[in-house]
C-alpha positions as a Python dict, from the first residue, in 0.01 Angstrom:
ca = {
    (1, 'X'): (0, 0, 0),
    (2, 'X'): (29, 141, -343),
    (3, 'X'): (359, 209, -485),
    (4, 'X'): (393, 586, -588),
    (5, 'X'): (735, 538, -754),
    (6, 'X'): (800, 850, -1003),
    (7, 'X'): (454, 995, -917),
    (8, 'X'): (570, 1394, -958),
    (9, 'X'): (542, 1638, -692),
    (10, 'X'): (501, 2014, -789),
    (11, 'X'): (473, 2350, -650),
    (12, 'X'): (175, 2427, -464),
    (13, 'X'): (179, 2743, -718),
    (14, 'X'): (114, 2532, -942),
    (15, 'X'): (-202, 2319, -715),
    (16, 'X'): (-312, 2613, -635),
    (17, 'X'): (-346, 2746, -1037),
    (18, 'X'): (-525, 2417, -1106),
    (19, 'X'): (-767, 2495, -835),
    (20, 'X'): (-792, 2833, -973),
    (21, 'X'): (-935, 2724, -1265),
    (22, 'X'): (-1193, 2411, -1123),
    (23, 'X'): (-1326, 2703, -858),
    (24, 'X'): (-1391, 2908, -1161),
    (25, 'X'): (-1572, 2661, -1400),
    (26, 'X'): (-1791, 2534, -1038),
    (27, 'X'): (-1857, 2915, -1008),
    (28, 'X'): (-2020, 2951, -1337),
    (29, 'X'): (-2199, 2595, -1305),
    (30, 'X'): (-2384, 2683, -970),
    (31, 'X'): (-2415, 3063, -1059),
    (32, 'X'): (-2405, 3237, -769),
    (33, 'X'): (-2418, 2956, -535),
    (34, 'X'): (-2021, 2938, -454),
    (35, 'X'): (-1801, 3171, -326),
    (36, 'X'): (-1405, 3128, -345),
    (37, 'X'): (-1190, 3359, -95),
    (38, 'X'): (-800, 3276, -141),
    (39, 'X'): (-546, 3341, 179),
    (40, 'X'): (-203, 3264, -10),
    (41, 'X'): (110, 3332, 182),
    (42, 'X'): (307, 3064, 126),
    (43, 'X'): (339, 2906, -238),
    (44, 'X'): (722, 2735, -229),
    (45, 'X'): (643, 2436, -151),
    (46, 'X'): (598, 2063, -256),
    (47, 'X'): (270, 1864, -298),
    (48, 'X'): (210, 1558, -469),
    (49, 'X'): (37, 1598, -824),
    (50, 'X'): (-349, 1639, -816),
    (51, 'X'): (-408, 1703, -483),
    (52, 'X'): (-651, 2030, -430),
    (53, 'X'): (-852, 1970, -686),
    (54, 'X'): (-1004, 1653, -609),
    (55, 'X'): (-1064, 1714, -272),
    (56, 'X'): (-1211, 2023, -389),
    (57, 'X'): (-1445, 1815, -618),
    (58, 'X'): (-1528, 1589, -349),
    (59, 'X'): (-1669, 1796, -101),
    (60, 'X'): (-1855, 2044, -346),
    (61, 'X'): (-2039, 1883, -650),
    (62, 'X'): (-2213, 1658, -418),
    (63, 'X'): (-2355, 1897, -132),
    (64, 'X'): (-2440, 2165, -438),
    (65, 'X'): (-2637, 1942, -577),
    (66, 'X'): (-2855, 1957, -316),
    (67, 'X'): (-3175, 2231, -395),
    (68, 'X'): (-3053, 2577, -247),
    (69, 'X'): (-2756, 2473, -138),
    (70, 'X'): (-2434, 2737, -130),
    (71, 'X'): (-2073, 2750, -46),
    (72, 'X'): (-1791, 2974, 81),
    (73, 'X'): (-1456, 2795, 39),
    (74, 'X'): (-1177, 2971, 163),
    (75, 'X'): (-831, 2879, 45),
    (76, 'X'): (-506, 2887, 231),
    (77, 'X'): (-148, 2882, 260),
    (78, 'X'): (115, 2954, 498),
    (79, 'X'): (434, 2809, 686),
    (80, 'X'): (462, 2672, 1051),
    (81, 'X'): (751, 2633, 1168),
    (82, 'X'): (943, 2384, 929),
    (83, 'X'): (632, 2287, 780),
    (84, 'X'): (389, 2424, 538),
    (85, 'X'): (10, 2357, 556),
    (86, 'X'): (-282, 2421, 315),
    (87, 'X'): (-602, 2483, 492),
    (88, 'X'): (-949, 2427, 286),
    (89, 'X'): (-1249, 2579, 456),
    (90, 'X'): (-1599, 2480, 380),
    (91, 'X'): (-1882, 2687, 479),
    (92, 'X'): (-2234, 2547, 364),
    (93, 'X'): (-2506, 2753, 379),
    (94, 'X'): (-2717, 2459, 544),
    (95, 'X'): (-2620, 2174, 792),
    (96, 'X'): (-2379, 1874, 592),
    (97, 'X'): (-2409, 1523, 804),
    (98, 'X'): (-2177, 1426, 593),
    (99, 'X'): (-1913, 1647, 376),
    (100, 'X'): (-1818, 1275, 182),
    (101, 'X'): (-1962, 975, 108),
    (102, 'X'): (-1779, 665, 144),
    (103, 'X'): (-1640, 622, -191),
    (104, 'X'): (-1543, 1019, -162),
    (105, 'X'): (-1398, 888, 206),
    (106, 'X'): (-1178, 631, -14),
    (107, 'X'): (-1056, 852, -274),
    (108, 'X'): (-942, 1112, 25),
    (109, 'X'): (-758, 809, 218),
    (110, 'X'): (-593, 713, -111),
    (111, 'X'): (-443, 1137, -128),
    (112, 'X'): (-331, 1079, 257),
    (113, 'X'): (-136, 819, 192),
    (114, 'X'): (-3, 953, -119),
    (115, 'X'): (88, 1254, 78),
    (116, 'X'): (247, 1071, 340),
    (117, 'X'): (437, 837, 113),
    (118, 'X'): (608, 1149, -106),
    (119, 'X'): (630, 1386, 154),
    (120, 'X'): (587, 1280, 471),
    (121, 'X'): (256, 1493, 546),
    (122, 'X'): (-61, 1440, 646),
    (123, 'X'): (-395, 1505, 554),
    (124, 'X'): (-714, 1590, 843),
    (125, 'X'): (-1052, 1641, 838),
    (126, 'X'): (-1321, 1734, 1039),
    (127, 'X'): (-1650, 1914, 1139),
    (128, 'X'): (-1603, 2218, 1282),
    (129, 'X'): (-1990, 2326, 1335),
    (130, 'X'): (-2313, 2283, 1171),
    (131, 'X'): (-2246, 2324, 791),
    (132, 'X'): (-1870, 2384, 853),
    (133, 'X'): (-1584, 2154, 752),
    (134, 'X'): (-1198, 2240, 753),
    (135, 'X'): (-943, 1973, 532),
    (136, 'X'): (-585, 2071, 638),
    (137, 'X'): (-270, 1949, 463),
    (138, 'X'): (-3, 1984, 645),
    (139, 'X'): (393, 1918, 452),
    (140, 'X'): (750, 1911, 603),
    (141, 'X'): (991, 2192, 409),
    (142, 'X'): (1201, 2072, 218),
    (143, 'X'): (1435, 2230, -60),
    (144, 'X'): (1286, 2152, -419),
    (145, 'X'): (1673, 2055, -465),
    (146, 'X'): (1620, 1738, -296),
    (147, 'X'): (1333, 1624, -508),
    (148, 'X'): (1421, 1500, -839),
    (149, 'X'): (1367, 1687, -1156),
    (150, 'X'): (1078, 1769, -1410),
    (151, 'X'): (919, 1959, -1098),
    (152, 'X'): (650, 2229, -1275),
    (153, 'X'): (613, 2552, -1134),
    (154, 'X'): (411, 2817, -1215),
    (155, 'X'): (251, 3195, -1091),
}
């Protein structure tokens, strides 16, 4: 197991900003051929550094690369209880086999376990129907207090 001593955990506000701004710079590289929707109602919260956006990486470049290819993603947020969860939805416009390729596979075990070690979440993933994939994040509350310092946050 990897140690993840003073690895940084921000605001998903923050996640969600650097996501933001990948979405936007895939948008204009596959003109046309992605489509972001975002579903935000929870943003005070705590993720470990670099989470969205890889995952986000993972499962697009690859399956847009593919001739004719297109994407809806939908992005979301909201609370549970006393936990918050982050939902990534993946519609392809064709049938996936396989939204990640083993190395992808690797990189995504390597965020779960970050997850779990700094927050005590969990990561999923699964098909829901032909071209249709759903990641979900899921991340007990707990106060930003109890975290230490140098958290970022930002709207």
């Amino acid at each position: 197991m990897h140690n993840y001593e003073g690895q940084e955990l921000a605001f998903f506000s923050r996640e969600l900003t650097h996501a933001r701004r990948y979405l936007e710079i895939m948008e204009l590289c596959f003109e046309g051929r992605i489509h972001v929707k975002y579903e935000i109602r929870e943003e005070d919260f705590l993720i470990p550094n670099l989470t969205i956006q890889p995952i986000l990486k993972s499962c697009l470049e690859k399956n847009l690369q593919t001739e004719g290819m297109s994407a809806e993603v939908v992005i979301s947020s909201l609370r549970i209880d006393s936990a918050s969860q982050v939902r990534l939805l993946f519609r392809f416009s064709r049938e996936t086999e396989n939204l990640l390729t083993a190395e992808e596979k690797e990189m995504i075990s390597r965020i779960d376990e970050r997850i779990s070690v700094l927050t005590g979440g969990e990561l999923l993933y699964e098909k829901k129907e032909a071209g249709i994939w759903k990641i979900l994040l899921g991340f007990p509350c707990k106060s930003p207090e109890n975290h230490r310092t140098g958290i970022g946050r930002s709207k």
